[in-house]
N, C-alpha and C positions, 0 to 999 in steps of 0.2 A: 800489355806486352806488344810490340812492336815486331813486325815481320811475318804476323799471323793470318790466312785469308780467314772468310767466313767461316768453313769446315772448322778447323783448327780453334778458334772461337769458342764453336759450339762445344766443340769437347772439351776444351780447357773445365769445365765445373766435372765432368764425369772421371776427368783423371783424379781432380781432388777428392773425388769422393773414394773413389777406389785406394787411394792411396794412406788413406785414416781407416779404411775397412782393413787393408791386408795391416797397419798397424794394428789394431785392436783384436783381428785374427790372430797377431804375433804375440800378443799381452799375456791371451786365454792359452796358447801355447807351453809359456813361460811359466803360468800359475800352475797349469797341471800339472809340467815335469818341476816344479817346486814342492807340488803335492804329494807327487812320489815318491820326492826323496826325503819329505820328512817321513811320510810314510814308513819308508825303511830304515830313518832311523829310529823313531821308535817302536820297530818292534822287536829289538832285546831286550826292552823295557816291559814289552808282553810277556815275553817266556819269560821273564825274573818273577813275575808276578805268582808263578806255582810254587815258587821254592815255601820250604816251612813258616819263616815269618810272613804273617800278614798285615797287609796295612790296615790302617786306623778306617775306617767307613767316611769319615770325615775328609779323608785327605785323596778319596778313590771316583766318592761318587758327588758331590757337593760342588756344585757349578757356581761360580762366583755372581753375584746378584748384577752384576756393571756388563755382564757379557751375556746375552741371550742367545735360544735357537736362533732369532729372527735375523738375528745382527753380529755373526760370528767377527772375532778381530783376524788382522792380518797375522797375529801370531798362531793360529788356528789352522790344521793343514788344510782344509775346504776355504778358508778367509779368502785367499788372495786369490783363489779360482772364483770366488762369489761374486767379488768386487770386478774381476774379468768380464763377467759374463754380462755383468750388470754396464759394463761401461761398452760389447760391443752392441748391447742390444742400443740402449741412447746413440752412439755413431749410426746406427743403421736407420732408428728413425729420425734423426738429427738429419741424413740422409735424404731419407725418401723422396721430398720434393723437391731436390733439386735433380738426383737422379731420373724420376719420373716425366720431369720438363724436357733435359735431354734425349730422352728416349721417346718422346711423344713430335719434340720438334724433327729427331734425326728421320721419322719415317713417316711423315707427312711430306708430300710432292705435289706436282703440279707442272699440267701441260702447257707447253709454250711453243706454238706451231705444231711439229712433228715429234718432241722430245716432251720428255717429263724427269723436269729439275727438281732439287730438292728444293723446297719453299722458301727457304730461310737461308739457303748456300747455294741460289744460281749457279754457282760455274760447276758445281758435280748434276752431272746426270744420275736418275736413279737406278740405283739394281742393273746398272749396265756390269759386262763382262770389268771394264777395269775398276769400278769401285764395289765388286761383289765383295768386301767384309761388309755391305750397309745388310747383306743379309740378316747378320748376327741381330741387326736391331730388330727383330720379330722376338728370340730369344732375350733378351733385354726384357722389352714389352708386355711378356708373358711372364717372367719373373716379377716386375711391378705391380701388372696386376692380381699374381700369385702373392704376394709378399703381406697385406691384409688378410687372406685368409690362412697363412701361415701364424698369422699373430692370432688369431682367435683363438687355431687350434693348439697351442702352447698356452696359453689362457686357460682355457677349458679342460688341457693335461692337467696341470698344476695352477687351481684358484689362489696359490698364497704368493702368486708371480709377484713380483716389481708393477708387473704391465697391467695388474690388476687389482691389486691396495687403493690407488686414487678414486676409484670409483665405488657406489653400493655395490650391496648383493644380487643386486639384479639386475647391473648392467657392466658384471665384471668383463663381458665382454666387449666395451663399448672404445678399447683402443685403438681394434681394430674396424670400427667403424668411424674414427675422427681419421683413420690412413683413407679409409674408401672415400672419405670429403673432401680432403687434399685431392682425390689421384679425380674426380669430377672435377672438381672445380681446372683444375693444370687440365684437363683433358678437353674442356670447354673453353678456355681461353688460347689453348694451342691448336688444338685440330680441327675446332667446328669449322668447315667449309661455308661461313655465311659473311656476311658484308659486317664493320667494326660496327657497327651500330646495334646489329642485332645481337652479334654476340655479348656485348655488355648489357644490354637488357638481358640476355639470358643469362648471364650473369651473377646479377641484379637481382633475378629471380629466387636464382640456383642460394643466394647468400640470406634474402628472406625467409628460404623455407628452412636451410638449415638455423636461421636464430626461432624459428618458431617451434622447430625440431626440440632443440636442446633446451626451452622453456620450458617446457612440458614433461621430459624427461627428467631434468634437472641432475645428470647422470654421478657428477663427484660424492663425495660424501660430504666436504665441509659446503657447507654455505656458503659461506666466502668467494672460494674457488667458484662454487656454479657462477655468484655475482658478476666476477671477474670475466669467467667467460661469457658471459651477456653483454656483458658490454664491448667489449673484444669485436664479438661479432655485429653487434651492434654499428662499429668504430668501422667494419669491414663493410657491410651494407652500406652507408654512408660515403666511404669511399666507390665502390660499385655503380651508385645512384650516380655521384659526380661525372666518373669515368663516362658513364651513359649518357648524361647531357650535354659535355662534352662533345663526343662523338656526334651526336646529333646535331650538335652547332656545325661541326665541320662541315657535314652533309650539306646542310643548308646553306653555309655560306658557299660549297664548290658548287651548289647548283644553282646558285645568284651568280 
């Protein structure tokens, strides 16, 4: 997009995100008052149920075999609020690291002479009187890294979550430890105050110990899946290592 300085930039991805969050708040909105008003219509169908004829046991209590608790359909008044909830929780971690980058770069500065810019958008000054909304970004910052231990403890509310099926019994809480390896990893290649070199070794490091992490655990249930992510990360270390000798070459070649 064309017309936009640095600032403007940098928020372009946080609008996106906000803007598929307040859709997805608006979905679970829709599904509730859907819920309600099937709700009330069927409950003339409850007080009918006292009168003298009774129904068949067969036709009352007899759940059809194609529709389960686990998997209610959209015809089902909890359905389309299930299917809601389940679709803001995926936007929000579909979310997370791009959110988290924005809010990691927006409050990271750096002095230059007498002032202190923002790293990534020279021409604002930071937390000066005319750009005091960068405040909010503290608030931001504390929600992301709030946002991980949100997930555990709704995990831990309810073990039959969404956020907690992919995984065993013993590491149903382990979704919200792959958000705290995102929000390291974005927080080291955004904020560390050290020269590009180091920080991609540390990196490099930071992507080692998590594939040594997750070998060991082996946290999914299917086999497959753990495979999948071994290599994954594998695929990510590899790139890491590059990035870092890379970086190294530059060093060398600006100090020739």
């Amino acid at each position: 997009m064309s017309g936009l300085d640095a600032m403007q930039k940098l928020l372009l991805p946080l609008f996106e995100a906000t803007w598929l969050n307040v859709l997805a708040v608006a979905c679970l909105l829709l599904a509730a008052l859907q819920r309600d008003s099937n709700s009330e219509q069927e409950l003339p169908l409850v007080q009918d149920s006292n009168s003298d004829e009774e129904l068949p046991l067969t036709e009352v209590d007899v759940i059809p075999s194609s529709q389960s608790p686990e998997q209610p359909s959209n015809n089902h008044p909890n359905g389309s609020l299930h299917v809601a909830q389940t679709t803001l929780w995926l936007v929000a971690l579909y979310q997370y690291s791009t959110v988290s980058q924005v809010a990691l770069k927006l409050m990271r500065c750096q002095s230059f002479g007498d002032q202190r810019l923002a790293y990534y958008a020279p021409a604002y000054e930071c937390y000066s009187s005319y750009n005091s909304w960068q405040y909010g970004v503290f608030l931001l910052v504390a929600a992301v890294c709030c946002f991980p231990v949100v997930v555990m403890l709704v995990v831990k509310h309810d073990k039959s979550s969404k956020l907690a099926r992919p995984f065993s019994t013993k590491f149903c809480l382990y979704e919200g430890v792959l958000m705290f390896r995102r929000l390291i990893l974005i927080a080291t290649y955004v904020s560390l105050p050290v020269s590009n070199e180091v920080r991609q070794g540390v990196l490099t490091c930071g992507c080692i110990l998590f594939l040594f992490i997750h070998m060991q655990c082996q946290p999914f249930k299917d086999d497959q899946v753990n495979l999948c992510e071994s290599i994954l990360l594998t695929l990510l270390v590899v790139i890491a290592a590059l990035s870092f000798i890379v970086a190294g070459h530059e060093v060398h070649c600006t100090l020739s």
